[in-house]
ZAMARGU-4260 file (C-alpha; in steps of 0.2 Angstrom, whole numbers, plus 5000, padded with zeros to 4 digits):
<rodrens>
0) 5101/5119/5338 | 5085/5121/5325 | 5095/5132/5317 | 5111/5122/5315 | 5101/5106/5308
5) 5092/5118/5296 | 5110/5125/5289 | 5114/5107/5287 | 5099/5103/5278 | 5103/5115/5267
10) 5122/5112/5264 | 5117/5095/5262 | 5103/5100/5247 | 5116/5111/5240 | 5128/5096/5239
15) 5116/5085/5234 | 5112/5098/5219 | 5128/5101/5216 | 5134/5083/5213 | 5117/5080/5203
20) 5122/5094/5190 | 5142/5088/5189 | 5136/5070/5188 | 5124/5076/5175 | 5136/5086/5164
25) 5151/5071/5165 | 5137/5060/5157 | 5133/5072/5144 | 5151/5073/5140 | 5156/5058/5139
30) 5162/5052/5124 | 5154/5036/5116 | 5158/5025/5103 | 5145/5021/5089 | 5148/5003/5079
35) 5135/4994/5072 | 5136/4978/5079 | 5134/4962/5068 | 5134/4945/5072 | 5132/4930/5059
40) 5117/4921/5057 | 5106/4934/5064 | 5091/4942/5057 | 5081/4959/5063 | 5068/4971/5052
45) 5064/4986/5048 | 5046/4995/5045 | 5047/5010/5030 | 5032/5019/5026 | 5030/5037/5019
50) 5026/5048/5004 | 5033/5053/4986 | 5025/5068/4981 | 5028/5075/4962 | 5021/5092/4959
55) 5012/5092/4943 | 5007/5106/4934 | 4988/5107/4930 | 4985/5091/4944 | 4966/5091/4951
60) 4961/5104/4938 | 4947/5102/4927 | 4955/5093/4912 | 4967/5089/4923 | 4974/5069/4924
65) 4962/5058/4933 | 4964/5051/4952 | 4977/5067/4954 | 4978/5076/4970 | 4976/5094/4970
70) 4995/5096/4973 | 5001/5084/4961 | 5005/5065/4962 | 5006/5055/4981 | 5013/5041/4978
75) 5014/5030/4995 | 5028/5019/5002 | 5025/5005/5011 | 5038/4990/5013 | 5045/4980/5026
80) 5063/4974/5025 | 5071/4959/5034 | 5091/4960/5034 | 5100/4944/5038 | 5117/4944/5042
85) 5128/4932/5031 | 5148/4935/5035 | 5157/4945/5048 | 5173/4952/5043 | 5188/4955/5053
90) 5186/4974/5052 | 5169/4976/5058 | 5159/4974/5043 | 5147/4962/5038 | 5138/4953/5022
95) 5119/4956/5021 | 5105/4948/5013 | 5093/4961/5013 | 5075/4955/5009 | 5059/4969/5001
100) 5042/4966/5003 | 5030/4977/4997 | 5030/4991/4983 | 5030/5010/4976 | 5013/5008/4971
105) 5016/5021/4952 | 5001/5025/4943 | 5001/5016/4926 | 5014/5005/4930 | 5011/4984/4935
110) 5016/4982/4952 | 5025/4969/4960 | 5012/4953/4964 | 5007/4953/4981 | 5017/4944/4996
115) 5034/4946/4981 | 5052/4948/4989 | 5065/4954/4982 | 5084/4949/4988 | 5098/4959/4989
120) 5115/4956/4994 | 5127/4972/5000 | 5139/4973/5012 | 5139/4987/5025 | 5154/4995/5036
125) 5153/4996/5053 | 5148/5013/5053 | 5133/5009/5042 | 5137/5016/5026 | 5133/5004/5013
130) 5147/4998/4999 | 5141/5004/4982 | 5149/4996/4966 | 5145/4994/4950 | 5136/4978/4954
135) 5122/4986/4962 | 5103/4978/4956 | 5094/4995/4950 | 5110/5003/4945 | 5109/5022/4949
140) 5092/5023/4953 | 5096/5010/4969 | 5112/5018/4972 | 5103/5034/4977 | 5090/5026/4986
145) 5102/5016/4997 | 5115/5031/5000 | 5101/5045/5004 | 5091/5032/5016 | 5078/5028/5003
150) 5074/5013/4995 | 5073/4995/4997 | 5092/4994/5009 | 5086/5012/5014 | 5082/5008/5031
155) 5100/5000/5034 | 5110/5014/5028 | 5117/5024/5042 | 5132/5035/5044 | 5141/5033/5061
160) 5157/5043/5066 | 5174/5032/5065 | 5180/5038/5084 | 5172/5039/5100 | 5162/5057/5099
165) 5150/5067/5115 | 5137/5077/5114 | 5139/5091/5101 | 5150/5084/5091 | 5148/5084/5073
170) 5156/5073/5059 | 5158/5071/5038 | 5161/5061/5024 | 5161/5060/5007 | 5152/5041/4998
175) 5156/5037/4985 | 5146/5033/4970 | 5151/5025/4953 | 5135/5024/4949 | 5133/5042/4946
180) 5151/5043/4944 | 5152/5057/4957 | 5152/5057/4979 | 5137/5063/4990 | 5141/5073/5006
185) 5134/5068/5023 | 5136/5077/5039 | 5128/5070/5055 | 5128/5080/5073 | 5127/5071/5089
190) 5112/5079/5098 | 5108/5070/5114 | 5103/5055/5122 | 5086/5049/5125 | 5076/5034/5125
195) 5064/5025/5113 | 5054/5008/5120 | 5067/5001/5131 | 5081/5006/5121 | 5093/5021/5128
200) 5097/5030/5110 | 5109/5041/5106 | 5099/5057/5095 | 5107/5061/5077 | 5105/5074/5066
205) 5109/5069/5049 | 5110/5075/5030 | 5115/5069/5014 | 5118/5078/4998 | 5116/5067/4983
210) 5124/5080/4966 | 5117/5073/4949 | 5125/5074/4934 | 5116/5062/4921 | 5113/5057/4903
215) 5098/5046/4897 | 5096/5038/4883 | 5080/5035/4874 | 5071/5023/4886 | 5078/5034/4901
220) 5090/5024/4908 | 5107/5030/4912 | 5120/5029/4900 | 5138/5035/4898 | 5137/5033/4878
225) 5135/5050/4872 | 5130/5042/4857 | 5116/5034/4865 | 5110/5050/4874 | 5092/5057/4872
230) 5094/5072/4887 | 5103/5076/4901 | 5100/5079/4918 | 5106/5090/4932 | 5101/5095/4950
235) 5102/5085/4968 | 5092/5073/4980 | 5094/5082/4999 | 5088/5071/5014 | 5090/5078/5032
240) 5085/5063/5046 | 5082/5064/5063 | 5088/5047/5071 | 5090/5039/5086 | 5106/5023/5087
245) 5105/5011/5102 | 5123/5014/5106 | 5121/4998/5116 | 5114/4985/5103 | 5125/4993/5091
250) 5107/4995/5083 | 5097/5010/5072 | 5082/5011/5081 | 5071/5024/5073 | 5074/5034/5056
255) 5063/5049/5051 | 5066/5060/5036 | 5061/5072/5023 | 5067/5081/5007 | 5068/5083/4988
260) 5076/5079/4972 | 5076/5094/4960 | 5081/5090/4944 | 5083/5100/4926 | 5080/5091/4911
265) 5086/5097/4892 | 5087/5090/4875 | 5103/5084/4868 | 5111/5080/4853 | 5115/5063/4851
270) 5134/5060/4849 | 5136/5078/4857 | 5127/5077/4871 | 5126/5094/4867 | 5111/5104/4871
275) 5097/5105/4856 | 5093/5123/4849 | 5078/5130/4857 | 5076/5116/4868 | 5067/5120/4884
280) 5073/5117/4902 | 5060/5106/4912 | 5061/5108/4932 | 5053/5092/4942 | 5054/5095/4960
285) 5050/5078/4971 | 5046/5078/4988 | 5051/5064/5001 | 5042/5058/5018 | 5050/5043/5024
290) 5051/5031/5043 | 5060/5017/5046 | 5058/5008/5062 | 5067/4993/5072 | 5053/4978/5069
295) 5063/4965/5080
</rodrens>
């Protein structure tokens, strides 16, 4: 009889087990759909805080430029943003005011008085990705701030799949931007589920690949006047993010990321934008540290 209970016991564990694990796996594989989810008239924020790091060569040296950190210029990011949402459309997408406070504190340069905001107006798919036109305050210095995830609409830019995806799954696109008159590459993988507060988040793994092909002129703003050009520049801005989307709430929940712009900068000869004889090659290497967190 002992015997016959324990068997059961055991047959009964083994079911329980069982069921456990098969239960277990259909929830990892089942597919989801990701959509951010607007509503008009609402308003939510997000916390961004990190680091810009610019190598410089000679830095905390003697001789070297005052208030310089051995490895070359910190440069700390601090700013809040508050995003209200203006208009729905039909497909999913929505009219945003996005408002800045705070500022990239840069060394010789005035900053922004204290408590100033700066207003924005994009308008952002229902996959996150931001719609980047000509029109765009900061022109191609913004653009590459918004699509790589840093910047003042930074913490608003996400890149969701268009169809329902599980566990494993991986997706791509190409954005995009006149600005640099070119397309940066993402690619996102769906790693796993997991929680953050009370929110049950899906876990992303996420990169974008910026390509730069620019000519400046002599006060280094972009310009497509070959007349106008002082030097051209060439390299890439690569950001890799883990994130976690509140599949739920249709909500970005928590953005962390790091990576680098590495640029080469030459000479040119204006109306040629040709390269100038002898003229040196100079390699900047920026390093980015960056959070974003749901406020409200």
């Amino acid at each position: 009889m002992y015997r016959s209970v324990r068997a059961a016991s055991n047959i009964a564990a083994v079911a329980f087990i069982g069921s456990y694990v098969v239960c277990s796996v259909s929830a990892s594989a089942q597919s989801v759909q990701m959509k951010l989810k607007y509503r008009a008239g609402e308003a939510y924020g997000y916390q961004t805080s990190g680091v810009i790091t610019i190598p410089i060569p000679g830095a905390g040296e003697k001789g070297g430029a005052p208030g310089m950190m051995k490895d070359g210029l910190k440069i700390p990011v601090n700013t809040s943003q508050q995003i209200r949402v203006l208009l729905v459309h039909p497909d999913g997408s929505a009219d945003l005011e996005v408002a800045t406070k705070g500022s990239v504190n840069l060394p010789g340069v005035p900053s922004a008085p204290a408590g100033a905001v700066t207003k924005t107006k994009v308008t952002a798919a229902a996959s996150g990705a931001l719609s980047m036109d000509k029109k765009v305050p900061g022109g191609a210095t913004a653009a590459i701030g918004a699509v790589s995830g840093v910047g003042s609409t930074g913490a608003i830019a996400m890149y969701l799949p268009s169809k329902p995806v599980k566990v494993g799954d991986s997706w791509s696109e190409k954005v995009a931007v006149p600005q640099l008159g070119g397309f940066a590459s993402v690619t996102a993988k769906y790693i796993g589920n997991g929680n953050v507060g009370h929110f049950k988040t899906a876990h992303i793994k996420l990169s974008v690949v910026i390509p730069l092909a620019l000519l400046l002129d002599n006060t280094g703003s972009v310009t497509k006047d070959k007349s106008k050009a002082k030097s051209d520049v060439a390299g890439k801005v690569s950001m890799n993010y883990d994130q976690d989307f509140a599949v739920q709430e249709g909500r970005l929940i928590r953005s962390v990321g790091s990576g680098a712009t590495v640029l080469k900068i030459r000479s040119v000869k204006q109306g040629e934008a040709s390269p100038v004889k002898d003229s040196k090659v100079q390699a900047i290497t920026t390093k980015i540290d960056v959070s974003s967190a749901l406020t409200q």
